[in-house]
Backbone and ligand atoms as CSV (ligand in chain L), in Angstrom:
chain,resi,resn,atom,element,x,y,z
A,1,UNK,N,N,-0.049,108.926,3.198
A,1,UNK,CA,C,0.117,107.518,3.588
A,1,UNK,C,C,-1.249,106.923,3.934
A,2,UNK,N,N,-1.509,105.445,3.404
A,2,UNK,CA,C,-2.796,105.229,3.836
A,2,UNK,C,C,-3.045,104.591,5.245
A,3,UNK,N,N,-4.530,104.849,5.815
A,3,UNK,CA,C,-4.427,104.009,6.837
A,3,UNK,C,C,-4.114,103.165,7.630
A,4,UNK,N,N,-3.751,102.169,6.997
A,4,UNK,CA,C,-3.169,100.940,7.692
A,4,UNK,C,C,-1.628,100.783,8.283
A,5,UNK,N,N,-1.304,102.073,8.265
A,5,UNK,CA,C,-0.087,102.327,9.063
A,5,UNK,C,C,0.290,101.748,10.412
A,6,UNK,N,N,1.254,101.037,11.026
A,6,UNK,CA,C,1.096,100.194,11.840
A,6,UNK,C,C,-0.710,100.093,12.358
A,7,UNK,N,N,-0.925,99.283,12.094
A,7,UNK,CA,C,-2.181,98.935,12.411
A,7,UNK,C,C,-2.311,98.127,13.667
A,8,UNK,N,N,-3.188,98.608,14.269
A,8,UNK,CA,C,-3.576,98.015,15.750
A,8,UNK,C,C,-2.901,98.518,16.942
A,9,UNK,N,N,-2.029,99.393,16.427
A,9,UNK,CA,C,-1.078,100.470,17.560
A,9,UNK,C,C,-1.833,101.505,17.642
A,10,UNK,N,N,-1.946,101.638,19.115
A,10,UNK,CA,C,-2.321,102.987,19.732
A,10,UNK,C,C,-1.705,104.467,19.136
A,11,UNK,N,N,-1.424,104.889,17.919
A,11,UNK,CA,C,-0.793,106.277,17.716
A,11,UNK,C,C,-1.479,107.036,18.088
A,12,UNK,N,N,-0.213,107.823,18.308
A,12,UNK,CA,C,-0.546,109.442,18.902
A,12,UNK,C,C,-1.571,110.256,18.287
A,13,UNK,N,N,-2.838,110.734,18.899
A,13,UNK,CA,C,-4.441,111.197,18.535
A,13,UNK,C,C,-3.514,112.895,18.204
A,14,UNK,N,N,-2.760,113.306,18.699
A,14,UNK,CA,C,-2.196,114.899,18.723
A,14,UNK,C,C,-1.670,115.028,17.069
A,15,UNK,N,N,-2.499,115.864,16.532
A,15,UNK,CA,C,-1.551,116.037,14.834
A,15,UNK,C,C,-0.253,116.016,15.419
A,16,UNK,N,N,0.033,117.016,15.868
A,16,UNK,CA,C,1.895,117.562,15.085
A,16,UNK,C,C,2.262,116.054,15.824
A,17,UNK,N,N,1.610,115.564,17.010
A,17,UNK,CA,C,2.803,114.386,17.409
A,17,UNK,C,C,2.182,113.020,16.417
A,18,UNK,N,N,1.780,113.260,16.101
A,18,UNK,CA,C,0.610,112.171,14.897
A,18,UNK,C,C,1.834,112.276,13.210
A,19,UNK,N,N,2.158,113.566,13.272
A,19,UNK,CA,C,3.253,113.705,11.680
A,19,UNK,C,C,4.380,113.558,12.397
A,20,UNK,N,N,4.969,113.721,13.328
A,20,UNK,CA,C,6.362,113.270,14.019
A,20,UNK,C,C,6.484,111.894,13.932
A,21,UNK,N,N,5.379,111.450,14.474
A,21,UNK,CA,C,5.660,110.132,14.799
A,21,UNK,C,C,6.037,109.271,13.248
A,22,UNK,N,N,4.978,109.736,12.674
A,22,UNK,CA,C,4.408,108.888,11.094
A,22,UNK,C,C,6.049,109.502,10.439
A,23,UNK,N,N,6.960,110.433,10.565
A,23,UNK,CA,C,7.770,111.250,9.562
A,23,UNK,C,C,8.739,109.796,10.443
A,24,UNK,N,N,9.008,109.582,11.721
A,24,UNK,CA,C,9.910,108.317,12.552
A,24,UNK,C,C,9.965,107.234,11.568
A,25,UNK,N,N,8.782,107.102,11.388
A,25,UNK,CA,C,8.326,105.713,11.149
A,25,UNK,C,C,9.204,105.136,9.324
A,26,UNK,N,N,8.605,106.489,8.919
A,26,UNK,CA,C,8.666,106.263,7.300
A,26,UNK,C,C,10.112,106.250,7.065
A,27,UNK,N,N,11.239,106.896,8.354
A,27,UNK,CA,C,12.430,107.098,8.264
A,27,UNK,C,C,13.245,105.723,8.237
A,28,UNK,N,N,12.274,105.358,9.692
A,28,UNK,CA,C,12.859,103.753,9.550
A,28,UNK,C,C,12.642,102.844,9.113
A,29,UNK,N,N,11.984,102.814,7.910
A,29,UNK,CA,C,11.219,101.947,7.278
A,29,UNK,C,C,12.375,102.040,5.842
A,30,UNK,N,N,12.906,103.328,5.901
A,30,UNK,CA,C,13.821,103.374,4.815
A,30,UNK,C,C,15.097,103.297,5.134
A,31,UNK,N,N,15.786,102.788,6.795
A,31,UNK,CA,C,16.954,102.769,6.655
A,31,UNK,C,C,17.498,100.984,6.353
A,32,UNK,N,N,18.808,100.873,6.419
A,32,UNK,CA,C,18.835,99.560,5.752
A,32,UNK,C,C,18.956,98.261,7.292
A,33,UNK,N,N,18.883,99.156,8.239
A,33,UNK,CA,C,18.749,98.005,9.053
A,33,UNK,C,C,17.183,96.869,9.509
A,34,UNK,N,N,16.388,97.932,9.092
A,34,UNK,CA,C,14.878,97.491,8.520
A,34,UNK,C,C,14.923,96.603,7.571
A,35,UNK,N,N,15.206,96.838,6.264
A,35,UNK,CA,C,15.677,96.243,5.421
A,35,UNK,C,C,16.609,94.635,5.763
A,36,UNK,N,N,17.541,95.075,6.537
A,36,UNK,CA,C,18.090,93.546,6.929
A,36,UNK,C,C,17.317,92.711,7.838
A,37,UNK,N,N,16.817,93.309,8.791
A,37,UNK,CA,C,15.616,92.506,9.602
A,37,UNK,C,C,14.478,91.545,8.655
A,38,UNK,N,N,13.929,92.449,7.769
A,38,UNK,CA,C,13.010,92.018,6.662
A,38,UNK,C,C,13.844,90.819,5.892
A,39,UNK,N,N,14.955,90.796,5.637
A,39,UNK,CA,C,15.342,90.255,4.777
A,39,UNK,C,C,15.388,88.681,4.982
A,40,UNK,N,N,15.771,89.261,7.383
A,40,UNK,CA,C,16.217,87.588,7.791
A,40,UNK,C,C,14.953,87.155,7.751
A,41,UNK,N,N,13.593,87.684,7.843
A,41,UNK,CA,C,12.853,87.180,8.418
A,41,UNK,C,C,12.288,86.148,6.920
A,42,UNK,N,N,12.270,87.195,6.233
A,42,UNK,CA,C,11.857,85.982,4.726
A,42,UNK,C,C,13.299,84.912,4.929
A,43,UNK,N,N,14.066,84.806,4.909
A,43,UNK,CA,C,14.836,83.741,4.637
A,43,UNK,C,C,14.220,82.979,5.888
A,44,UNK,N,N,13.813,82.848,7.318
A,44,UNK,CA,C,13.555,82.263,7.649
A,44,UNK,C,C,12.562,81.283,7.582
A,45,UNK,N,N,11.930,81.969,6.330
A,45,UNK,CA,C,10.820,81.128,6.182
A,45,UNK,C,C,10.883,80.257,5.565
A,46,UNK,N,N,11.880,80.516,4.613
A,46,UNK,CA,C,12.171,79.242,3.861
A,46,UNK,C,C,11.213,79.065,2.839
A,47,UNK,N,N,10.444,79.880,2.208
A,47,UNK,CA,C,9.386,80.057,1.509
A,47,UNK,C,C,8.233,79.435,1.809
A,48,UNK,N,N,7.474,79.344,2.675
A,48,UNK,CA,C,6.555,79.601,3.343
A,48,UNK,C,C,6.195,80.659,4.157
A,49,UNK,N,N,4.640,80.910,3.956
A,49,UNK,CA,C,3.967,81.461,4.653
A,49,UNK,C,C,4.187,81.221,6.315
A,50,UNK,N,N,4.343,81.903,7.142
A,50,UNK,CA,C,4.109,81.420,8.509
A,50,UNK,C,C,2.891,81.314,9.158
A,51,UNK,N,N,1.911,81.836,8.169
A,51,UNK,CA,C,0.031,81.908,9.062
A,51,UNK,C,C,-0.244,80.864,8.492
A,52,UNK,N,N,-0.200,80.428,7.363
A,52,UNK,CA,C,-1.180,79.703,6.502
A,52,UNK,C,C,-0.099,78.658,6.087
A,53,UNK,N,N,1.212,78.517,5.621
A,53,UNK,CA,C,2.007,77.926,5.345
A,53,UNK,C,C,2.537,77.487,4.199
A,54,UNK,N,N,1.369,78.058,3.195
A,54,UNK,CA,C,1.333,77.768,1.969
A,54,UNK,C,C,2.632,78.893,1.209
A,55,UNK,N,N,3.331,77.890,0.179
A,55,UNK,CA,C,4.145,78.587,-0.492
A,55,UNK,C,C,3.971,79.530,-1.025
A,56,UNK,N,N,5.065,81.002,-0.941
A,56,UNK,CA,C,4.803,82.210,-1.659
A,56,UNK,C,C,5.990,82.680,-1.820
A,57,UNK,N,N,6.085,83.613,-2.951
A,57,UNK,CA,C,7.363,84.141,-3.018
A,57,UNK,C,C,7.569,85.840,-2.709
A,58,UNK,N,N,5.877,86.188,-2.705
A,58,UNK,CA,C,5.617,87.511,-2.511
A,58,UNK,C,C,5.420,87.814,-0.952
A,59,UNK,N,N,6.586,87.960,-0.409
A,59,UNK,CA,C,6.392,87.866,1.093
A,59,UNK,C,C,6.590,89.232,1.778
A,60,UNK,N,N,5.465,89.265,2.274
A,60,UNK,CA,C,5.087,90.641,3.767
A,60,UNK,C,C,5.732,90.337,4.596
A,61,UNK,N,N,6.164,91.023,5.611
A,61,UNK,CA,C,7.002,91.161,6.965
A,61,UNK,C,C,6.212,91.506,7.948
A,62,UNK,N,N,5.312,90.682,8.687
A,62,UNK,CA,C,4.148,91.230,9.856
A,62,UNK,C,C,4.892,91.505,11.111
A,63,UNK,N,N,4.645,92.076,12.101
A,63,UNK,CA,C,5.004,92.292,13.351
A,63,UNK,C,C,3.596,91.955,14.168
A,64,UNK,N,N,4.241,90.457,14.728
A,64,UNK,CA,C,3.775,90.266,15.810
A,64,UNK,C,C,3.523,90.582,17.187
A,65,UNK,N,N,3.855,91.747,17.347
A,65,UNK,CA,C,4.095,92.313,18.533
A,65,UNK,C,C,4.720,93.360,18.350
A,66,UNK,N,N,4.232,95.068,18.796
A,66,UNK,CA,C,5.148,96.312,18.596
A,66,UNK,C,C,5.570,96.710,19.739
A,67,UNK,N,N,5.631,95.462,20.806
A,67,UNK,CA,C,6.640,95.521,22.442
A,67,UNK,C,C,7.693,95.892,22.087
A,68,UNK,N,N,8.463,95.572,20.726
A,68,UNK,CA,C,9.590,96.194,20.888
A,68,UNK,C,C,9.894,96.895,19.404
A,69,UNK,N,N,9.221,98.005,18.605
A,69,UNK,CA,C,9.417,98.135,17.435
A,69,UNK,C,C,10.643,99.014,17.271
A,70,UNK,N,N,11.524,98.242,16.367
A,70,UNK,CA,C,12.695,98.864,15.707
A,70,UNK,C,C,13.612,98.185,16.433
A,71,UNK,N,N,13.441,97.164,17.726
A,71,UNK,CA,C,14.205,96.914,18.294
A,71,UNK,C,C,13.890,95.245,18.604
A,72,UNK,N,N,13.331,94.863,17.035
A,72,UNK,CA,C,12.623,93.589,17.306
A,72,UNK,C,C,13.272,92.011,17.452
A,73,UNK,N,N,13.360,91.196,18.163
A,73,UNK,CA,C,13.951,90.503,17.709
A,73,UNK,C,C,13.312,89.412,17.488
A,74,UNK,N,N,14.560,88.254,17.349
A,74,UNK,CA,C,13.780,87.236,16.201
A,74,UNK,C,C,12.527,86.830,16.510
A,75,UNK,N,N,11.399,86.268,15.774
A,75,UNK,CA,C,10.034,86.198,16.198
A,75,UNK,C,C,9.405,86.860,16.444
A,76,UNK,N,N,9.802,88.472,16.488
A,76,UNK,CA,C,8.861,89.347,16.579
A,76,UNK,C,C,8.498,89.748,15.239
A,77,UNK,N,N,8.646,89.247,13.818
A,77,UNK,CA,C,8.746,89.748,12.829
A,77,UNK,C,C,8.455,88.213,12.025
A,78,UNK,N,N,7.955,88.448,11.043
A,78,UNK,CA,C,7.495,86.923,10.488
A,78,UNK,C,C,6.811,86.932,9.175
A,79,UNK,N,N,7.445,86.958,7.963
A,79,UNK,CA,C,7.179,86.466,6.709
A,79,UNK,C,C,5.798,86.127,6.265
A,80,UNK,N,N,4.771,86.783,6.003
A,80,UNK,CA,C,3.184,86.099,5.650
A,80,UNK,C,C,3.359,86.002,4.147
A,81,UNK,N,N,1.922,85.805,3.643
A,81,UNK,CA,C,1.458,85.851,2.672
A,81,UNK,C,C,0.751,87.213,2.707
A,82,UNK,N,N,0.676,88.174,0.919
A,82,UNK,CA,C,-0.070,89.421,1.523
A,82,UNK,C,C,-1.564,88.494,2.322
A,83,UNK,N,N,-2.413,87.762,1.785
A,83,UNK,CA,C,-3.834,88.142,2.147
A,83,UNK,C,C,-3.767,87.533,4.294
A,84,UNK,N,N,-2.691,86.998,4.101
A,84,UNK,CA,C,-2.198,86.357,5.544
A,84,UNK,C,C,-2.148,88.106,6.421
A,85,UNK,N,N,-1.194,88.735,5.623
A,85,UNK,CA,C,-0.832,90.233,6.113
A,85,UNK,C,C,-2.178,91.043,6.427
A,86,UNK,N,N,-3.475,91.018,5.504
A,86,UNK,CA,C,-4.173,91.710,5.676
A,86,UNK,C,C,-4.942,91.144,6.757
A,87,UNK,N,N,-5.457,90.131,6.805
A,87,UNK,CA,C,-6.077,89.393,7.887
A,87,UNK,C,C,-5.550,89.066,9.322
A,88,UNK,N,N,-4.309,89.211,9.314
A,88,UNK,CA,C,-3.453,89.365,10.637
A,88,UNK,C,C,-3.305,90.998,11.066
A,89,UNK,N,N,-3.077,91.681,10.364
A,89,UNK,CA,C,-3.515,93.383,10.748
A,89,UNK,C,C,-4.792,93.513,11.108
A,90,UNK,N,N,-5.989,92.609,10.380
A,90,UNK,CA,C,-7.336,93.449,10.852
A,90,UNK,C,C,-7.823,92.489,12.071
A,91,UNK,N,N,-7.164,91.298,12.272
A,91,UNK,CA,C,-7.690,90.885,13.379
A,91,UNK,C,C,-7.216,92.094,14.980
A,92,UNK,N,N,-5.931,92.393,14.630
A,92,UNK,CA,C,-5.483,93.146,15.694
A,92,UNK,C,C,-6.189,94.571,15.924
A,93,UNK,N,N,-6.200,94.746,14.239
A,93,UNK,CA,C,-7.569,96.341,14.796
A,93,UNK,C,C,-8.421,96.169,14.972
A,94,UNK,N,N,-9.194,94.631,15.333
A,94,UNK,CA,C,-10.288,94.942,15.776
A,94,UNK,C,C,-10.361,94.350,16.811
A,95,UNK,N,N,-9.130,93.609,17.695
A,95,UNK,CA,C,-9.096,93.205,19.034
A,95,UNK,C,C,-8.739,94.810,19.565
A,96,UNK,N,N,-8.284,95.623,19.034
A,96,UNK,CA,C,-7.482,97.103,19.545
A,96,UNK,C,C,-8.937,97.984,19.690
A,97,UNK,N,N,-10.221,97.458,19.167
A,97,UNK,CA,C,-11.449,98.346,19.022
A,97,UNK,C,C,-11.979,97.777,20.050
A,98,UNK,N,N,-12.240,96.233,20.165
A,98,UNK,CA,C,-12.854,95.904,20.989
A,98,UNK,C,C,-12.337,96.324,22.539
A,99,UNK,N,N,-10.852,96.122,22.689
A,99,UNK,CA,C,-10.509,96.530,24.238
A,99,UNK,C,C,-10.623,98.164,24.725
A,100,UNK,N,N,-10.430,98.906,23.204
A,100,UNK,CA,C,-10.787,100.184,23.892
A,100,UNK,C,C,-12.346,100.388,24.145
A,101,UNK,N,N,-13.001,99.887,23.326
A,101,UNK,CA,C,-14.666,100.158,23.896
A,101,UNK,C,C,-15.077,99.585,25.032
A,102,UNK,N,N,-13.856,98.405,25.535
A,102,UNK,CA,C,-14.105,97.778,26.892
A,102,UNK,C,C,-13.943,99.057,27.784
A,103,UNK,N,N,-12.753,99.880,27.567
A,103,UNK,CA,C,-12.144,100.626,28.026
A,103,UNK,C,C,-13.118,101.176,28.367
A,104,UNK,N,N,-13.769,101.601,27.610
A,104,UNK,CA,C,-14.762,103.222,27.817
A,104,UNK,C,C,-15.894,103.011,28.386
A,105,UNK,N,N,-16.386,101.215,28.102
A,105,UNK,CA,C,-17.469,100.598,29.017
A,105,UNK,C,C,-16.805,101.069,30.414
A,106,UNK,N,N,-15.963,100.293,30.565
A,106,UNK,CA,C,-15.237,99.952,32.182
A,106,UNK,C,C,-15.243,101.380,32.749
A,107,UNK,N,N,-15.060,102.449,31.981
A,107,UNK,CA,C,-15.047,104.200,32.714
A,107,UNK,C,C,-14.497,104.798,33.337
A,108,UNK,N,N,-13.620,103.363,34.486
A,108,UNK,CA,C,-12.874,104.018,35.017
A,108,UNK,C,C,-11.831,102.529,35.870
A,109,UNK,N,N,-11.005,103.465,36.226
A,109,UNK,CA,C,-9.766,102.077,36.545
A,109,UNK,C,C,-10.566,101.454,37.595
A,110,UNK,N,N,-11.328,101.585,38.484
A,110,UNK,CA,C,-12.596,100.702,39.480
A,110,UNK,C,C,-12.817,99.833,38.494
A,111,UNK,N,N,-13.266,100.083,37.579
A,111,UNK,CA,C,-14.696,98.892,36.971
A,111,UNK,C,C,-13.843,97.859,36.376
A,112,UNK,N,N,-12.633,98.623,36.029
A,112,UNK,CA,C,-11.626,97.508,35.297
A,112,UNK,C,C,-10.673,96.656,36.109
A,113,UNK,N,N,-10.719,97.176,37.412
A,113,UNK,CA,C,-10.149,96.436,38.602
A,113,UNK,C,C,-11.690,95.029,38.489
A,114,UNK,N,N,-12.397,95.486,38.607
A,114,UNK,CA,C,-14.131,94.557,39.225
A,114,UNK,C,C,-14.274,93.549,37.745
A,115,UNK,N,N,-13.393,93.857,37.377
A,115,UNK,CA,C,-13.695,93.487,35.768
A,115,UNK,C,C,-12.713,92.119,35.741
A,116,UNK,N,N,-11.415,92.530,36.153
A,116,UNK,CA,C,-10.647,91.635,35.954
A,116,UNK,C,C,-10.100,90.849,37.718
A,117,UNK,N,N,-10.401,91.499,38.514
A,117,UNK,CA,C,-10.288,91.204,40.254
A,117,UNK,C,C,-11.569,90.311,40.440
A,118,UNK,N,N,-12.888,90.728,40.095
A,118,UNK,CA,C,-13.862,90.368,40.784
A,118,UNK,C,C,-14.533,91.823,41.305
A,119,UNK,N,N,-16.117,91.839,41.956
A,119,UNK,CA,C,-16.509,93.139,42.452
A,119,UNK,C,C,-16.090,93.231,43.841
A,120,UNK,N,N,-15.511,92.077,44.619
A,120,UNK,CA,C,-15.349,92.839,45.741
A,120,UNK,C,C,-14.284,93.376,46.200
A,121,UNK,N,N,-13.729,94.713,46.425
A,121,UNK,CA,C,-12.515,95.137,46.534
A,121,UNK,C,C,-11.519,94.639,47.424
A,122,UNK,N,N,-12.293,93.888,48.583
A,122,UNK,CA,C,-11.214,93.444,49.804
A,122,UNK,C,C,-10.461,91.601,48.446
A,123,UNK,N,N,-10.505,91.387,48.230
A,123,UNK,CA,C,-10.296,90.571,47.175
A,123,UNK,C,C,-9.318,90.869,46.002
A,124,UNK,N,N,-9.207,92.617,45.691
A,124,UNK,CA,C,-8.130,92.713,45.092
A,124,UNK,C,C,-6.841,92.551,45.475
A,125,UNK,N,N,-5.597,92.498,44.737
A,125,UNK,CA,C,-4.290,92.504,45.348
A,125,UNK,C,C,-4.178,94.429,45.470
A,126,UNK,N,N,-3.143,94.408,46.232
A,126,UNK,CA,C,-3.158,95.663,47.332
A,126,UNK,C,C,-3.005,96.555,46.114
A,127,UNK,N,N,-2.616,95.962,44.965
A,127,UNK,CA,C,-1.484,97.351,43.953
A,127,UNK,C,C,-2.457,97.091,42.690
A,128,UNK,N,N,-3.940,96.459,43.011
A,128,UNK,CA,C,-4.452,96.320,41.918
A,128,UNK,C,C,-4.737,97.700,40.925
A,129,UNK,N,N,-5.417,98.710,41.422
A,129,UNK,CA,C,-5.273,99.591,40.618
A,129,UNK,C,C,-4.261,100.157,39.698
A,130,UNK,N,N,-2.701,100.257,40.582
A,130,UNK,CA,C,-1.225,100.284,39.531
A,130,UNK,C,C,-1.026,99.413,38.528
A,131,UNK,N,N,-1.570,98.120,38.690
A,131,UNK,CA,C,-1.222,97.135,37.628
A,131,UNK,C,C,-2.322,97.167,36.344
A,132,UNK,N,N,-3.754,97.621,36.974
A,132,UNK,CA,C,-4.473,98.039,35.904
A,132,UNK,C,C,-4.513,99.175,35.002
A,133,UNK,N,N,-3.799,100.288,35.930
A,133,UNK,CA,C,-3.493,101.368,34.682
A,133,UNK,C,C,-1.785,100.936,33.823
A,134,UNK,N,N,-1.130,99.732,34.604
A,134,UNK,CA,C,0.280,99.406,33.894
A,134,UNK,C,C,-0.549,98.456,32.838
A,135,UNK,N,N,-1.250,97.568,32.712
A,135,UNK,CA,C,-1.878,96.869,32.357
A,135,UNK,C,C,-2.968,97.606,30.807
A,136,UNK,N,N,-3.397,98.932,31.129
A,136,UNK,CA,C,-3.699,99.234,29.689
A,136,UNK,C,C,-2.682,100.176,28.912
A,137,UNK,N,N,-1.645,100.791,30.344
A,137,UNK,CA,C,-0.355,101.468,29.036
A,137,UNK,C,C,0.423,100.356,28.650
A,138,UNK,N,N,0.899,99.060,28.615
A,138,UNK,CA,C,1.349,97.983,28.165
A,138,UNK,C,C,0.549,97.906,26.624
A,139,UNK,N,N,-1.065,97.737,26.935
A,139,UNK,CA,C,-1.822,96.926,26.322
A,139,UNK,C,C,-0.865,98.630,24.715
A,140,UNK,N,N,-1.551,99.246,25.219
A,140,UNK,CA,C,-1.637,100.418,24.100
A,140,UNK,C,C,-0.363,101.000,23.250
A,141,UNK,N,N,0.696,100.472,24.328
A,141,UNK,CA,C,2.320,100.950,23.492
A,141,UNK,C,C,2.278,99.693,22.912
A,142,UNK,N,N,2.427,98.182,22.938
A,142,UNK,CA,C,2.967,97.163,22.178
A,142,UNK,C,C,2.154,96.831,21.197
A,143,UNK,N,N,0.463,97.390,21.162
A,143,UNK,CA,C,-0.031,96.769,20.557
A,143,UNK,C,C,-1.052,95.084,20.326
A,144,UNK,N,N,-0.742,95.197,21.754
A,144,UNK,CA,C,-1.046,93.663,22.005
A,144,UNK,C,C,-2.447,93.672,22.970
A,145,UNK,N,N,-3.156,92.908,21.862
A,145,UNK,CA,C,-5.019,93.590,22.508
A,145,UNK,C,C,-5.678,92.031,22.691
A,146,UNK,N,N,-4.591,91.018,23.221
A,146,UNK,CA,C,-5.367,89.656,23.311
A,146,UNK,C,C,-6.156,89.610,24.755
L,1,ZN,ZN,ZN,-0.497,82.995,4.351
């Protein structure tokens, strides 16, 4: 399978959980309730593109969001154009590059508290650290690197 497999999602770095996951994926990609999701989402478009708007009949199925994948509902899923498809995947892998190299700048949940709190700690909220490590497992399961 080539690269661009959900793209901009955090997958699992572990092989065997890296072919589990990818063997999930390809499963549900072939059952027919995938298939009906895909299907509403082009009819919603009404033949248009939803990025660009321009008429197409060759329509991709993007996921706007993998907050809820397999369990998406309406608007989480949206009819492009391919070159719409490719350019909406690579913007997300490279908002998904940029926040993890923030990540690895920041070093540690401190810097990313000072980062997004301010540097002085009496200034954070009391649970700031919980919300910053909820705050990058959010960012990394849905996919969502704005
Ligand atoms: Zn388009």
């Amino acid at each position: 399978m080539s690269d661009d497999f959900l793209p901009g999602l955090d997958v699992p770095k572990n092989a065997a959980r890296l072919k589990s996951f990818r063997a999930d994926y390809e499963s549900r990609l072939a059952h027919t309730s995938w298939k009906v999701k895909q299907g509403h989402a082009k009819e919603l478009a009404n033949g248009l593109c939803w990025n660009c708007s321009n008429p197409t009949t060759a329509f991709e199925v993007h996921h706007r969001t993998y907050a809820r994948l397999w369990h998406e509902r309406e608007g989480d899923l949206v009819a492009v154009c391919a070159d719409c498809h490719r350019n909406l995947d690579r913007d997300r892998v490279e908002k998904m590059e940029r926040f993890l190299e923030e990540c690895r700048e920041a070093n540690s949940i401190d810097s990313l508290c000072c980062k997004k709190y301010g540097d002085d700690p009496q200034h954070w909220p009391i649970d700031a650290e919980e919300r910053a490590e909820e705050w990058i497992d959010d960012k990394r399961s849905q996919g969502e690197w704005e």
